[in-house]
Steps between C-alpha positions, in 0.01 A plus 500: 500500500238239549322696778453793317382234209264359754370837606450591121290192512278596790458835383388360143249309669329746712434747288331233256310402763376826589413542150792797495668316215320336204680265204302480197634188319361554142671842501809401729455779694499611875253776598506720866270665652696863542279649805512109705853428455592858623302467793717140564805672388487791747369257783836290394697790498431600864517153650844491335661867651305422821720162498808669396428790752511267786811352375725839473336558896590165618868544337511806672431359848159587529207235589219439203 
């Protein structure tokens, strides 16, 4: 559980630093940029089935 705590934590901090995630303490709110985070989402999305891809090949007995 504390990897996936840790990975939260990465994830939290890039997209505030690439401005896909704004807090806004007086209102206690956090804002995202719809079009941006899709665009990470989908690039996250493929990285992830290209990883688990490879895995199902390798398990398989073929070479990634």
């Amino acid at each position: 559980m504390l990897y996936i705590r840790m990975a939260l934590y990465l994830l939290g901090g890039l997209l505030a630093g690439q401005g896909l995630a704004i807090f806004d303490p007086e209102a206690g709110t956090i804002t995202f940029e719809i079009d941006s985070l899709a665009q990470t989402l989908s690039g996250l999305g493929a990285f992830v089935l290209t990883f688990c891809t490879s895995r199902i090949a390798k398990r398989r007995g073929g070479a990634t």
